[in-house]
Structures are given as structure tokens and as C-alpha cells.
C-alpha positions in Angstrom: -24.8 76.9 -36.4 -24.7 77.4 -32.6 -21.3 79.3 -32.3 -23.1 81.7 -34.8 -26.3 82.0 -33.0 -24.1 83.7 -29.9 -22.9 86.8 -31.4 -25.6 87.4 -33.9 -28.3 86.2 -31.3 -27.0 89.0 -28.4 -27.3 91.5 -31.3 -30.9 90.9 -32.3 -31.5 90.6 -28.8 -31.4 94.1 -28.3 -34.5 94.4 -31.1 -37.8 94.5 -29.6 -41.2 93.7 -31.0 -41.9 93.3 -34.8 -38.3 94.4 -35.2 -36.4 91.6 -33.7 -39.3 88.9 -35.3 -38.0 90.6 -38.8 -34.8 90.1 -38.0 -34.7 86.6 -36.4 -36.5 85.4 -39.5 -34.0 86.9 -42.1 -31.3 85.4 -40.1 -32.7 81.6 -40.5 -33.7 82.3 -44.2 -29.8 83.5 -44.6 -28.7 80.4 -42.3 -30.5 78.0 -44.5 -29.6 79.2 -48.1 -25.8 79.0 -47.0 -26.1 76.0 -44.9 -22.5 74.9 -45.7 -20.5 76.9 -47.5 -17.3 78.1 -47.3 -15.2 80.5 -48.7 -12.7 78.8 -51.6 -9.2 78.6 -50.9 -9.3 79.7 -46.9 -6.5 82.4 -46.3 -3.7 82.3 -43.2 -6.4 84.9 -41.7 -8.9 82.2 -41.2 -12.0 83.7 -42.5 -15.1 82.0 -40.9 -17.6 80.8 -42.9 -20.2 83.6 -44.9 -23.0 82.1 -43.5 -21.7 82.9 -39.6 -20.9 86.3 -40.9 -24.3 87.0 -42.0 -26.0 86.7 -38.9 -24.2 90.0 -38.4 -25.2 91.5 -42.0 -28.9 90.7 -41.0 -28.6 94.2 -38.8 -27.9 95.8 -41.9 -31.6 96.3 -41.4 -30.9 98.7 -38.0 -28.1 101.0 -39.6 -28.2 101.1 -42.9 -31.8 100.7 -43.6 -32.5 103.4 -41.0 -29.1 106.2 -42.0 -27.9 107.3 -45.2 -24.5 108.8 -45.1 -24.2 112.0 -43.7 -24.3 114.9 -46.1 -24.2 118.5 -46.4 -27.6 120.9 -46.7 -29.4 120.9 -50.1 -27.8 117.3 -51.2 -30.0 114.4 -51.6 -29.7 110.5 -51.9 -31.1 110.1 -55.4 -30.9 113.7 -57.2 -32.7 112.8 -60.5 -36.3 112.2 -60.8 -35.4 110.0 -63.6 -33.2 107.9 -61.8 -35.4 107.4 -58.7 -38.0 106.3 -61.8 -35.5 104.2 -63.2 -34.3 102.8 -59.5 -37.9 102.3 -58.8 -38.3 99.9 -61.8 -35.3 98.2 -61.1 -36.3 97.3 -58.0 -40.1 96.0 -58.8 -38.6 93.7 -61.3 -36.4 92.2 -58.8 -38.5 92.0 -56.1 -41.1 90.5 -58.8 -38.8 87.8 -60.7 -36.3 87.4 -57.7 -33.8 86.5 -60.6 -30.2 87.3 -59.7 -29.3 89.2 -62.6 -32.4 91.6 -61.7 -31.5 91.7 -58.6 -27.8 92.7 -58.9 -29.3 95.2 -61.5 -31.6 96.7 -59.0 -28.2 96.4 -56.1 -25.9 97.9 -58.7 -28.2 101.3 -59.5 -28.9 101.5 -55.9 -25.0 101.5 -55.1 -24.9 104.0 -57.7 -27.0 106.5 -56.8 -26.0 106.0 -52.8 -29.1 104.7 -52.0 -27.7 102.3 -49.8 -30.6 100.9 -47.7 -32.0 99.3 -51.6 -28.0 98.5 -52.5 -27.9 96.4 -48.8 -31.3 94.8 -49.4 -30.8 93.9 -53.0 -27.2 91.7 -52.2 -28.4 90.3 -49.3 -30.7 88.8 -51.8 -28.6 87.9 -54.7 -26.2 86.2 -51.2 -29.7 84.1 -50.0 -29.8 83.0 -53.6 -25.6 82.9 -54.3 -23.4 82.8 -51.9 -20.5 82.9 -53.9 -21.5 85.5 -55.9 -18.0 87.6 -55.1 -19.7 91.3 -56.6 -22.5 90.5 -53.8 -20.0 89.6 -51.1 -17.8 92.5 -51.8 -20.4 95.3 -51.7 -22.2 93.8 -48.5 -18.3 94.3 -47.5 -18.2 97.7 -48.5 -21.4 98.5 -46.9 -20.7 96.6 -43.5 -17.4 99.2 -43.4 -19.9 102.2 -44.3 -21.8 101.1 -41.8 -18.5 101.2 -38.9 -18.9 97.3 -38.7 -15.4 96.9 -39.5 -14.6 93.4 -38.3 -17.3 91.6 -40.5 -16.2 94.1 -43.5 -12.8 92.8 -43.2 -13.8 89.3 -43.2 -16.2 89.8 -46.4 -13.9 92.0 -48.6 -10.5 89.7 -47.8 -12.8 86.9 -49.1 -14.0 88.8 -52.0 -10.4 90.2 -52.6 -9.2 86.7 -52.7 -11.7 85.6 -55.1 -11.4 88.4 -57.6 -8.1 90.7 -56.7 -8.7 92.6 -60.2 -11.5 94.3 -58.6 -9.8 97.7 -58.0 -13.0 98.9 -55.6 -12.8 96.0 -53.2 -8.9 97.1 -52.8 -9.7 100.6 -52.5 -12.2 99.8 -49.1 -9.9 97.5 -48.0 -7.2 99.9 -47.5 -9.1 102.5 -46.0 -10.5 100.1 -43.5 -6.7 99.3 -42.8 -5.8 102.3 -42.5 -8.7 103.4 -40.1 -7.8 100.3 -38.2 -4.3 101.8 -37.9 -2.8 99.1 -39.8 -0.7 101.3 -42.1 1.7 98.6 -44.3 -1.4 96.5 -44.8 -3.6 100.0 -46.0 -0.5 100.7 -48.4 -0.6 97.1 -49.6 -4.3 97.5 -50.6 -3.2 100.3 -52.4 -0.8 99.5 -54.7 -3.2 96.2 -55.3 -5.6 99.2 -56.5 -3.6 101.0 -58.3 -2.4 97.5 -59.9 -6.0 96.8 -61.0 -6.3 100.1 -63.0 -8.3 102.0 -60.0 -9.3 105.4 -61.2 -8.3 107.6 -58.3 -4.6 107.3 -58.8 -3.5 110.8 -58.0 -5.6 110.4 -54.8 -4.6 106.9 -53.8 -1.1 107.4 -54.7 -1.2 110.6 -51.8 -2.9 108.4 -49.3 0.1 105.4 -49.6 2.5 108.4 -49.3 0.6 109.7 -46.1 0.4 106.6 -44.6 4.0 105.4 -44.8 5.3 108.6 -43.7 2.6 108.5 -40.9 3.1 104.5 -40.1 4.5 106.2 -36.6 1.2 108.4 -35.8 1.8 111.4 -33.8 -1.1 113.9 -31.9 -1.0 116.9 -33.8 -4.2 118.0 -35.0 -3.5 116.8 -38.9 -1.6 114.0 -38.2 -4.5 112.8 -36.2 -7.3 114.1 -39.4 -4.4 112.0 -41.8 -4.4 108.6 -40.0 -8.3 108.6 -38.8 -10.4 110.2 -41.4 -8.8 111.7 -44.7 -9.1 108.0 -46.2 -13.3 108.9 -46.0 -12.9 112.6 -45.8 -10.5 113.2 -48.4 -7.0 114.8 -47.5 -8.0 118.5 -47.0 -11.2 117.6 -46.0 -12.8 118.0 -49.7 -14.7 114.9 -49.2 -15.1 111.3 -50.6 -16.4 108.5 -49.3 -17.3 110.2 -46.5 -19.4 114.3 -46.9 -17.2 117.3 -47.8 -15.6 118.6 -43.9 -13.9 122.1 -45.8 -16.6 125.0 -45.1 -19.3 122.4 -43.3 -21.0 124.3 -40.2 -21.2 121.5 -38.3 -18.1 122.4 -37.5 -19.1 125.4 -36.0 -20.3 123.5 -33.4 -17.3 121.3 -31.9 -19.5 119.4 -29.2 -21.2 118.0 -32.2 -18.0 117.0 -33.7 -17.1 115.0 -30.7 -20.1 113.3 -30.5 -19.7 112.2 -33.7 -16.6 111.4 -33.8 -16.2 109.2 -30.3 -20.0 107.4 -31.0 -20.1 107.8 -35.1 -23.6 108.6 -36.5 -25.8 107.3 -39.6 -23.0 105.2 -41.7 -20.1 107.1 -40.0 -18.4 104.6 -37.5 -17.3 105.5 -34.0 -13.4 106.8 -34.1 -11.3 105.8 -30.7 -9.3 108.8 -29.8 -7.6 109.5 -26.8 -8.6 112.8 -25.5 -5.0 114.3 -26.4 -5.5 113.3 -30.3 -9.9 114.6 -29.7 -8.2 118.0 -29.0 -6.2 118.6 -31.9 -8.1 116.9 -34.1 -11.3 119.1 -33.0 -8.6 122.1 -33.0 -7.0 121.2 -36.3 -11.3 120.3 -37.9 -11.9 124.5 -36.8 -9.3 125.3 -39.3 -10.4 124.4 -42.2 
């Protein structure tokens, strides 16, 4: 495991205290309970192995664990009190049995209700205990892109894609994490896999493949830019999705906040590379909705 103790290592290295101790020893416990494996069938894209890749996943435990995604005033994580009761129970009996069907229970509420920091914890689990469990490995993937660690999502959802491609959500993440890489015909190629597997958001999905084929050039007006760098998250006029409702939000009243955000990300948001031509409009073409 040396080549994966350099990236991971200079990563937890930047932990102090109790912190880094926490994660140093989830990272061996991961290292040993995949000590060997190997995702089936390897791809032209040469996926490393999972249990390099979780090294990475082990800071999980600084982003997600520590953000929720960004939302608007008056919304909350978990909105029911029965569902926290029920998300609370979950989670006892998983953390209690350490069974993998409890704990993908306990992951798949979680997921549900956007608690995310539970969702992260609980498949990291079921992954210690299965490895190839492809629902784990996809989620983790799915979180990993929530949380702007978009490398290591790619790696973990191509993998999980390639293990189960009738899993219309894996295909729906994929191609917005294309597409926010700028990698338009493979984002549209996602798509149409989603939209294959029975995906629900057709009529939403079927706009973004439209978008981003006639956008495959790019261009620095204001929408263009909000088309090809954030509608796949924020939703196309800004109505939300994966990412909190932009349409009447007063943080963008406030456009030196919005280019923070934007150019350094914040909670699960990820850091967006502009140029300062396409941060103009974009900021100019944000103050109009």
C-alpha cells in the first residue's frame, strides 16, 4: 500500500491532534478489510484499486461530516420528527449488530432524508465489511462528488456504473460530474444511459443533454457560463436540485459572497474554476434571476 499512503498520507497530514489519530486509524482499518481487491472487469480508464481510493474517502470525515449542503433559511436536514426517530433507530441497530443489511438500512434513510454525514458513515461501513457491495460504492461516489472531490467520485461511480449500469442514479451523477468537468459528449452519454434505465427526471435530463450538446463549444455570456458550470446542481433556471434553489435566494444580494463561493466552493459545494471573464457574467447573469 505505499503508492496509496502518498496521497492519502499528505491529506491527513494536514489534520492535527485527535483528528488526524481518528483519521489515520480509519484509514488502516479500511486498508486492511480491502487488502486486495480489485474492481471486476478493469475498464480502458484504468480505475485503481477501491482500497487506494479510500484513503481519500477516509476525509469524508473533514467535509461531509463537518457541512450539510447548503440550503435556503427555514429548511432543515431531517424535517420530520418522526423520521429523525425513525433515522435514530436505524442507526443504533447498525451501529449495535454491525450487520450489513442494517447498515445499508441505516445508509439508505440517511441518504434519504440528506443527512449525509450518517449516509457517508453508514457505507463506509457496509465498504470495511463489503467491498464489492456496488449500492455502497456508488453512494460513497455520489457523496465524494457532493463533497467537490471529483476525481475519486469518478473513479467510484465508473466502477459502480460498470458493475450495475441499470442503476439510473449512478448515471444521473455521473453526467453531472462530466458535465461540470466540461466533458460534454461524455455528460450526454450518462444521460441517455439514465434515461435508458427508467430514470425519473426525464423532462429535466432530456433538457440538460439538449443544453449540453448545443453548449459542447462553451461561450462567456453570463447563462452560458450558469448552463455549463452549475444548472446540472442548480437546476436550469436556477429552481434548484441537487444543489439549493439560486431563483429569489439573497445570497445573491451579496455578489462578493457569490464569488467566494463559487472560486473556493463551501460545505458540499465544490470550488468552480472560472476565468475572471466567465466570474463576471456569471455573477451578472446570477443578479438576474
Amino acid at each position: 500500500m505505499a503508492g496509496a499512503d502518498r496521497p492519502s498520507g499528505r491529506r491527513v497530514g494536514a489534520l492535527e491532534g485527535e483528528e488526524k489519530k481518528l483519521a489515520l486509524a480509519r484509514m488502516v482499518e479500511l486498508e486492511r478489510a480491502l487488502e486486495g481487491w480489485r474492481p471486476p472487469e478493469p475498464r480502458a480508464f484504468n480505475p485503481l484499486p477501491v482500497a487506494l481510493v479510500l484513503g481519500a474517502v477516509v476525509l469524508l470525515g473533514v467535509g461531509l461530516w463537518r457541512y450539510t449542503l447548503p440550503r435556503l433559511p427555514g429548511e432543515t436536514t431531517v424535517t420530520q420528527r418522526q423520521e429523525a426517530r425513525e433515522l435514530k433507530a436505524l442507526s443504533e441497530k447498525a451501529r449495535r449488530t454491525g450487520a450489513v443489511e442494517d447498515l445499508l438500512a441505516w445508509g439508505r434513510k440517511a441518504y434519504e432524508l440528506q443527512a449525509f454525514d450518517q449516509a457517508a458513515e453508514a457505507y463506509l461501513e457496509v465498504l470495511k465489511k463489503d467491498p464489492r457491495n456496488v449500492e455502497a460504492v456508488r453512494r460513497v461516489g455520489i457523496l465524494l462528488f457532493m463533497g467537490g472531490r471529483l476525481e475519486e467520485a469518478q473513479m467510484f461511480l465508473e466502477i459502480a456504473q460498470h458493475a450495475d449500469p441499470q442503476a439510473a442514479e449512478g448515471w444521473l451523477f455521473l453526467g453531472n460530474l462530466y458535465f461540470q468537468k466540461g466533458q460534454m459528449p461524455e455528460a450526454v452519454a450518462a444521460w441517455e444511459k439514465y434515461l435508458e434505465a427508467g430514470g425519473e427526471a426525464r423532462e429535466r435530463v432530456e433538457a440538460l443533454i439538449a443544453m449540453a450538446k448545443a453548449q459542447a463549444q462553451g461561450g462567456e455570456d453570463g447563462r452560458s457560463v450558469y448552463e455549463a458550470r452549475c444548472a446540472a446542481c442548480h437546476g436550469l433556471q436556477g429552481e434548484g436540485g441537487v444543489g439549493p434553489r439560486l431563483k429569489g435566494n439573497p445570497i445573491l444580494k451579496a455578489p462578493e459572497a457569490v464569488r467566494e463561493i463559487v472560486l473556493k466552493g463551501r460545505g458540499t459545494m465544490p470550488a468552480i474554476p472560472l476565468s475572471e471573464g466567465e466570474l463576471k457574467a456569471l455573477l451578472d447573469y446570477l443578479g438576474s434571476l
